[in-house]
C-alpha angles and dihedrals in degrees: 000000000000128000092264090051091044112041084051084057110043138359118259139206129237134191132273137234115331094187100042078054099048097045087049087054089060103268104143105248081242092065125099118249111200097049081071091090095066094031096035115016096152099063091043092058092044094063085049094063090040086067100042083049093057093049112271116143097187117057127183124223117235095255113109092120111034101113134117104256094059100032090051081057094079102022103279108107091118097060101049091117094048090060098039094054090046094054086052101049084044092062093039099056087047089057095040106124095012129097088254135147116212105206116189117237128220123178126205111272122254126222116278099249120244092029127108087192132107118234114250118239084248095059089036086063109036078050093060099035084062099060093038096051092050087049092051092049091048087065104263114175091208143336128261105202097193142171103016117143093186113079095196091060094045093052085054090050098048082045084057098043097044088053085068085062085235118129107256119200110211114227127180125180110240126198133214102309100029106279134108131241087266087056104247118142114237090244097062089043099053095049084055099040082055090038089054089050113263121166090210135012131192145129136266147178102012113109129333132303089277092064098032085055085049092061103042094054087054086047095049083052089068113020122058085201118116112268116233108194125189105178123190107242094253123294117325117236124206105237123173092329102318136098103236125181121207109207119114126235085237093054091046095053092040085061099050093061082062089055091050095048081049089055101267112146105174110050125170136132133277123187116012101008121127127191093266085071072056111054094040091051093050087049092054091042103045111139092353099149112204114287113244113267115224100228105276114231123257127231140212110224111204120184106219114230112253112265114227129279122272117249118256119279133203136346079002093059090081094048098126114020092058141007115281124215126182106180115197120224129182125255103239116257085231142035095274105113102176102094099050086043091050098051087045088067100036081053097051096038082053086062098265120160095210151359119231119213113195113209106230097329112205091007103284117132114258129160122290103281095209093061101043093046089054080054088047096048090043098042098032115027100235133120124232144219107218115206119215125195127191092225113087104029128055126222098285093038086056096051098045089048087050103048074042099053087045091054089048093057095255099149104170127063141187123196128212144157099236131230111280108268086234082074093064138076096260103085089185104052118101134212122243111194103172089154126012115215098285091060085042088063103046088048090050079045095064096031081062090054098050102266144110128227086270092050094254123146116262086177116241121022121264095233090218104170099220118230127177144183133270136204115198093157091082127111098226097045094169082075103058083042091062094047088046086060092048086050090052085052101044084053116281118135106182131025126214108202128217107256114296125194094169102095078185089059096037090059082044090060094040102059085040091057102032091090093055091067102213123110113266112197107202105223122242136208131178113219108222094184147018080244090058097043094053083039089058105040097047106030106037123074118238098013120114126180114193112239085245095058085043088054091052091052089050120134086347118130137160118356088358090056095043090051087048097041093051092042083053096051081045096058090040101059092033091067095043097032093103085047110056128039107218139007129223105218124204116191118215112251097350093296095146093183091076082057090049097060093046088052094058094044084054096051102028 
């Protein structure tokens, strides 16, 4: 009988936690665990047939994570079929001669390291269709497509895996409340999971059997498909070095009484979970045969026209009708606030529009830039562009410094990725990164319409207008224009771009992003020295000075180089100024007079 005619007839078993197990047999929690079927095949296939021995009768391979995004992290990538084969080969000879079920296990995909970039849907799936191909020839019954938060992911990996013509159950992690990370409630993913073509869907990981039950029995509300639940066994706690879990094998399996009565018919253990939970839960659902489903109700799902767009806030607000400058100023390295206070006022009183606050550029400590910019708006009357970078908060810290920022009047945001903190002067800081600025947007995106990451209500919106950075140095320019469109759809309404001294390479920008309809302010920098120039031009990445403007610079310093590079940044703007409708000014080494005359030029 295969899995399909089975799993409609009786409720099977499957298998716990492979990595709460390795790391119990003595593998470092640093290790990677699935390298271990090439490294370590024997005790791989020895916790396989822990589990078959306990009564599962659907194992997973160790392959959750063998794919090549986080393979290629630590020099594997080639050798992302091999592991995957030989997970697959591991888990077929433990259930050889059992009435076992090997399902293949693929895990969602990590961030390529080093890339801000988002993967394409076309390297998502060819990602996917590799792991899945070498499962499938490594004799899979079927795929278990489990933990992902993002629903878009998980629908290119169940494309991958039903190419292979295998059965694929469909598994997100759901937090407390019944969405994902990504912030999609159970009942949407599991019409399109079933929609996609799942044979199963279901939740895993997440939070303990209490929630898991929770969200099967919402699932079991819209979709008629058999329900498949791998619960953690509770919440883990940190004791003496060790990662212990406090839920008992009887309360499992208790629980899991409770799944099967909500619909669930595959029902095993994620983190946390040993084969005991196993044993215990084959031995109180031993001959249990799916519980009959009321017909789930069926919904019409509308898509409400867009509402139109907002008009422009803001410092925005004036593009086109006037120039519009925005000048950038450091936050100070200390506590001392007059100087950046001082050049606000001389700026606005110059005619800016607004002031920009970087947050830690290059990685060197300043001061906070959220609660400096509400002093400058309230000292000064101007308004500022905070930046925001993803490197020094997490994911909660982002969200609270955000609601915070709103409540403190900040009303314009720009969101960026962050030098890594290794660039800096504190060796022993680290990056955080749990979104790059494409995730950030999409997060400042939902805090402006009144929710949270997970989709809960915050109340009103925060109104952050969504800015975002351009670089129009590159040599394949097509490709930051594409990520510039992803940014406009993840949120951003206006671009400020890195300096830029090519007025070829400035039209060229300018026909590439017209289409995209949002205003696009070309970065300038006045040069003070030939050594800044060179410095600028060798050391830091995305500026590019023309030879001709190096030649100018040549041999100038001090006052020399201050009179050429602001006769530069003249001629410069003078030439543009009909085509574009703004600049975005940064001042060298904080001296906001030099801002203050070009703002005058601009609007004079």
């Amino acid at each position: 009988m295969n899995f399909l005619d089975r799993i409609n007839s009786e409720v099977l078993v499957g298998d716990g936690a492979i990595g709460t197990m390795l790391y119990a047999k003595g593998v470092s929690l640093e290790a990677n665990f699935e390298h271990l079927n090439l490294i370590r095949p024997e005790l791989v296939q020895e916790l396989h047939r822990e589990y078959v021995a306990a009564g599962a009768r659907v194992i997973e391979t160790n392959t959750f994570g063998a794919n090549l995004t986080k393979l290629g992290a630590i020099g594997l990538a080639r050798r992302v079929r091999e592991i995957n084969l030989q997970g697959a080969r591991l888990a077929g000879r433990a259930a050889a001669g059992h009435d076992v079920f090997v399902a293949g296990s693929v895990g969602p995909l990590a961030r390529i390291k080093g890339e801000e970039r988002e993967l394409s849907a076309a390297e998502t799936l060819e990602i996917f269709r590799e792991q899945c191909l070498a499962l499938a020839e490594g004799g899979v019954d079927l795929f278990l497509l489990e933990t992902f938060s993002d629903l878009e992911q998980l629908k290119m990996a169940l494309q991958a895996a039903r190419e292979t013509g295998l059965p694929a159950i469909a598994s997100m992690a759901y937090l407390e409340g019944g969405r994902t990370a990504g912030g999609i409630e159970v009942e949407r993913a599991a019409r399109e999971l079933e929609a996609a073509g799942a044979v199963l869907v279901g939740a895993n990981c997440g939070a303990g059997p209490l929630e898991i039950l929770r969200t099967l029995e919402r699932m079991a509300r819209v979709t008629a498909l058999p329900l498949a639940a791998y619960a953690n066994s509770g919440f883990p706690e940190f004791v003496d070095g060790r990662f212990i879990y406090r839920t008992t094998p009887d309360y499992f399996a208790a629980m899991a009484l409770d799944m099967v009565a909500a619909g669930a018919s595959l029902i095993g253990g994620c983190c946390g979970t040993t084969p005991e939970h196993i044993r215990r839960l084959a031995e109180r659902l031993q001959g249990m045969k799916p519980a009959p489903r009321p017909t789930p109700a069926r919904v019409t799902v509308t898509h409400e026209q867009a509402s139109p767009a907002a008009p422009a806030a803001g410092f925005l607000a004036r593009w086109g009708r006037e120039k519009v400058v925005t000048v950038e100023l450091d936050p100070p390295r200390g506590l001392d606030c007059a100087k950046v206070l001082a050049g606000s006022r001389a700026l606005k009183e110059a005619g800016a529009d607004a002031i920009n606050l970087a947050e830690n550029p290059l990685a060197r400590v300043r001061m906070g830039n959220i609660a400096l910019a509400s002093l400058i708006q309230r000292e000064a009357g101007i308004e500022v562009i905070v930046h925001i970078t993803c490197r020094d908060r997490n994911l909660l810290g982002l969200q609270s410094d955000l609601m915070g920022a709103s409540l403190l009047g900040i009303r314009s945001i720009l969101a960026v990725t962050g030098d890594p903190a290794r660039l800096g002067e504190q060796a022993d800081a680290s990056s955080v990164y749990d979104v790059n600025s494409f995730g950030l947007l999409k997060l400042l995106s939902g805090l402006n319409g009144g929710a949270n990451a997970l989709g809960n209500p915050i109340g009103q919106g925060t109104g952050f207008t969504l800015g975002c950075a351009f670089n129009p140095n590159s040599p394949r320019m097509a490709v930051q224009v594409e990520r510039l469109a992803k940014k406009i759809a993840n949120g951003a309404r206006f671009a400020q771009t890195q300096p830029i001294y090519d007025t070829a390479r400035l039209d060229e920008m300018l026909a590439l992003t017209a289409p995209l309809g949002i205003p696009v302010l070309p970065g300038i920098l006045p040069l003070v020295s030939e050594r800044n120039c060179e410095y600028l031009h060798n050391e830091v990445p995305g500026i590019v000075i023309p030879d001709e403007i190096r030649e100018r610079m040549r041999g100038k310093e001090k006052e020399a180089g201050m009179r050429e590079g602001l006769a530069i940044a003249r001629e410069f703007i003078t030439r543009v100024k009909e085509r574009v409708g703004g600049f975005y000014l940064i001042p060298p080494f904080g001296r906001y007079e030099i801002a203050v005359e070009l703002v005058r030029f601009i609007k004079g």
